[in-house]
C-alpha positions, 0 to 999 in steps of 0.5 A: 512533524509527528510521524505515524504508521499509515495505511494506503488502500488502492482499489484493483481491477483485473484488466482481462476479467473485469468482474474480478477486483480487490485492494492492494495496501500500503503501509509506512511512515508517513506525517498525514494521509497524503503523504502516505499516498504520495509514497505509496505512488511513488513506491508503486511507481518505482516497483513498476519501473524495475519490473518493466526494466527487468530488475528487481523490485526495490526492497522496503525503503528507509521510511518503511515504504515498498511494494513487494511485488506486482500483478501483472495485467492489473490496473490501480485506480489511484483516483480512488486510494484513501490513506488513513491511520495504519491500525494493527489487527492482532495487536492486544489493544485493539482486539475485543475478544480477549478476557481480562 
């Protein structure tokens, strides 16, 4: 098993003003892409219970996954989420604009 960085892209949409929507993101280790969105449901959905619970939001777990926080009145639309390979933007290696 090769355990890499991944990136979990679920689209939002405000449930109250339907013109207004975004993407929420995760990030973790996981072994393929879903994996990743397994955890990034199953992270989502545990933030989501402690926050109807009234608890606090469970921190990064020890695979690196969490959710920081929610957006109350916002619906995820997991049926669209894409999980792919986590790439770091300001890392040395991917940037185009440095000068050697």
């Amino acid at each position: 098993m090769h355990l890499r960085i991944y990136e979990v892209d679920v689209p939002i949409h405000d449930t109250h003003h339907p013109d207004r929507h975004g993407v929420h993101v995760f990030t973790g280790v996981a072994d393929s892409p879903a994996a990743a969105l397994r955890r990034a449901h199953e992270v989502y959905d545990a933030a989501l219970a402690a926050h109807t619970a009234g608890l606090e939001i469970p921190g990064k777990q020890p695979d690196s996954w969490g959710a920081r926080g929610l957006r109350p009145g916002w619906q995820m639309e997991w049926p669209a989420a894409k999980a792919g390979l986590w790439h770091n933007p300001v890392s040395w290696t991917t940037r185009s604009d440095f000068a050697l």
